[in-house]
C-alpha positions in Angstrom: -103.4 -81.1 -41.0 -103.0 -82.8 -37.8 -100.2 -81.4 -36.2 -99.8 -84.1 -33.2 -99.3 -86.8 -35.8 -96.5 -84.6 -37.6 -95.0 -83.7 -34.5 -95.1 -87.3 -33.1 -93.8 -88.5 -36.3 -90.9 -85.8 -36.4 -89.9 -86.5 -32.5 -89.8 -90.5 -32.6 -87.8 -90.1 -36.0 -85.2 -87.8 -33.6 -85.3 -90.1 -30.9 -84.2 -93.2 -33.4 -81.5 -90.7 -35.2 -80.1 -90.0 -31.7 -79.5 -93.3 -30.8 -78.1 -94.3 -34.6 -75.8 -91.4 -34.1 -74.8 -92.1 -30.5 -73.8 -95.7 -32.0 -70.7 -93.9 -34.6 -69.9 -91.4 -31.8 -70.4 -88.4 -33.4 -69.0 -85.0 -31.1 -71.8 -84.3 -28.3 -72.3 -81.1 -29.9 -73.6 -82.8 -33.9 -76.5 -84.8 -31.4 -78.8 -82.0 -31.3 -78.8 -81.9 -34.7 -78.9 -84.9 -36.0 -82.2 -85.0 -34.1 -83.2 -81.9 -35.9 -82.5 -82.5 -39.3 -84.7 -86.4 -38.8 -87.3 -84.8 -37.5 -88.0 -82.2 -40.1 -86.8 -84.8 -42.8 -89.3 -87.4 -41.5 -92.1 -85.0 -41.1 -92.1 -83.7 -44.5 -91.7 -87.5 -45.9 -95.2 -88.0 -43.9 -96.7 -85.3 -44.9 -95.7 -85.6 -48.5 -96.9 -89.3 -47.8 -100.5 -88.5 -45.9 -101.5 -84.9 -47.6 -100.2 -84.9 -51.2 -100.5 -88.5 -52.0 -96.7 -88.7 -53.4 -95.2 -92.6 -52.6 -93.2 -93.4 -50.6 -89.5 -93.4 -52.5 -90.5 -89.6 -53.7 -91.8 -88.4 -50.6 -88.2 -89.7 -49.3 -86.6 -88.3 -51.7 -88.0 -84.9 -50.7 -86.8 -85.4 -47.2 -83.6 -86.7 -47.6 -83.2 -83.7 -50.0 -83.8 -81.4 -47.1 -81.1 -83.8 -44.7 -78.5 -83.3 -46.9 -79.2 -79.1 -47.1 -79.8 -78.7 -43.2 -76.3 -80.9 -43.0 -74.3 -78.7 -45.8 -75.6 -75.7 -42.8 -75.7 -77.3 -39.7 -72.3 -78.6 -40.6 -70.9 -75.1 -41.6 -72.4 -73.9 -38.3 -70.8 -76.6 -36.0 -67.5 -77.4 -37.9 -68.5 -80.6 -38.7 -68.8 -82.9 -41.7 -72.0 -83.0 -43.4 -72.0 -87.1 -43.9 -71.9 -87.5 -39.6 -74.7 -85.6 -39.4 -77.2 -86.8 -42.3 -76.4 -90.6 -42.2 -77.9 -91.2 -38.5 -80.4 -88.5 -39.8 -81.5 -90.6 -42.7 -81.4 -94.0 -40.9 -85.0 -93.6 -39.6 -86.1 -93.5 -43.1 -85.2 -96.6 -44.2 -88.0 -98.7 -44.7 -87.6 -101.4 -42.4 -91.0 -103.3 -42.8 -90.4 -103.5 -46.4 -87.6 -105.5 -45.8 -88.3 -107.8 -43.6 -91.7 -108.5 -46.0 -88.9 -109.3 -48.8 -87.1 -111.4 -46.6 -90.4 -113.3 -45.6 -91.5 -113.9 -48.9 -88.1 -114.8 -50.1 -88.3 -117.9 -46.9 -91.9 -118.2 -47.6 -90.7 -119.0 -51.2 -88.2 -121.4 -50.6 -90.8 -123.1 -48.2 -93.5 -123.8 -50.4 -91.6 -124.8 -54.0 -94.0 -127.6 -54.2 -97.2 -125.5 -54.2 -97.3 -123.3 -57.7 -100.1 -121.1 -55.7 -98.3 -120.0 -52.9 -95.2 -119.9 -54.5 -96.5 -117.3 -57.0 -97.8 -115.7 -54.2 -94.3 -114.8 -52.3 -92.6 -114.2 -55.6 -94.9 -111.4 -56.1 -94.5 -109.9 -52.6 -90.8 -111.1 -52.6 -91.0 -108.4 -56.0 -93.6 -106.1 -54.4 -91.4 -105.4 -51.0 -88.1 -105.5 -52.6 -88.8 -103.3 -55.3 -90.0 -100.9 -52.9 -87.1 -101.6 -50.3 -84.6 -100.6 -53.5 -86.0 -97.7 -54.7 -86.5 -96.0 -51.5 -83.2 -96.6 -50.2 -82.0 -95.3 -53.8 -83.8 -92.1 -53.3 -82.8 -91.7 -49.9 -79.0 -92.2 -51.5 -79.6 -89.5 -54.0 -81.5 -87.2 -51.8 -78.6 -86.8 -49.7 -75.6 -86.7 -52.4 -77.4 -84.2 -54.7 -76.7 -81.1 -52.5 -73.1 -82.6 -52.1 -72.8 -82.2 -55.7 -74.5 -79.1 -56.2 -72.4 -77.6 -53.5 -69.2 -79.8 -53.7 -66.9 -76.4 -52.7 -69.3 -75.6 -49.5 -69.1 -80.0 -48.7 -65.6 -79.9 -48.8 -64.5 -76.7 -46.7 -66.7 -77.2 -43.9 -64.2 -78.1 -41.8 -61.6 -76.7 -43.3 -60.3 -73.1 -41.5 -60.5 -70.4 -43.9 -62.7 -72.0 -46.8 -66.3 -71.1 -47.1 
């Protein structure tokens, strides 16, 4: 393993989360981690991605997965809700590049309806991307709700006084 490109991977994915969470003014005191649970949720998506050969929509499952189970702690720890801590979290995992390919090919499409060629070409990228796009962000959806469901009583009481 190549633990500069995990560790790079993990620290730009904080550095993104940071700034998403700074944007819905979380308390100071969830920024550390929200940085913290990106990191370890982006580094295990790439090395689910790089080292085990899983895709990209399981592999962010997987680390969404962990998200939502470092928030359900991290949010019993600081007294704050599990959601303001794992949505920045998860926002450097969406795939961005996917969808801005299935925007492209969506314009590309509408640009070329005369040529049959090219505009079988976009449709299948248009497909490609999107499908792609969907699925991950579904994933990343269900990653994070399934330990809200599994541990709805724990979601619920974290900040309430006297629940646990």
């Amino acid at each position: 393993m190549d633990w500069i490109d995990i560790l790079s991977d993990g620290f730009f994915a904080a550095i993104a989360a940071i700034g998403f969470g700074v944007i819905s003014r979380p308390p100071l005191r969830a920024l550390p981690s929200i940085a913290l649970l990106s990191a370890i949720g982006h580094a295990i998506r790439f090395c689910l991605m790089k080292y085990v050969q899983l895709d990209i929509a399981t592999s962010s499952f997987f680390g969404s997965l962990v998200i939502g189970l470092g928030s359900l702690y991290l949010g019993g720890k600081q007294k704050c809700p599990n959601t303001v801590l794992f949505i920045p979290a998860l926002l450097p995992m969406i795939p961005g590049m996917y969808a801005y390919r299935t925007v492209f090919s969506l314009l590309s499409f509408l640009n070329n309806l005369s040529d049959l060629a090219l505009r079988s070409e976009y449709m299948m990228s248009m497909f490609y991307n999107g499908i792609i796009t969907c699925s991950v962000v579904f994933m990343l959806a269900a990653g994070a709700s399934v330990p809200i469901f599994l541990f709805s009583a724990k979601s619920y009481s974290l900040t309430r006084p006297g629940r646990s």
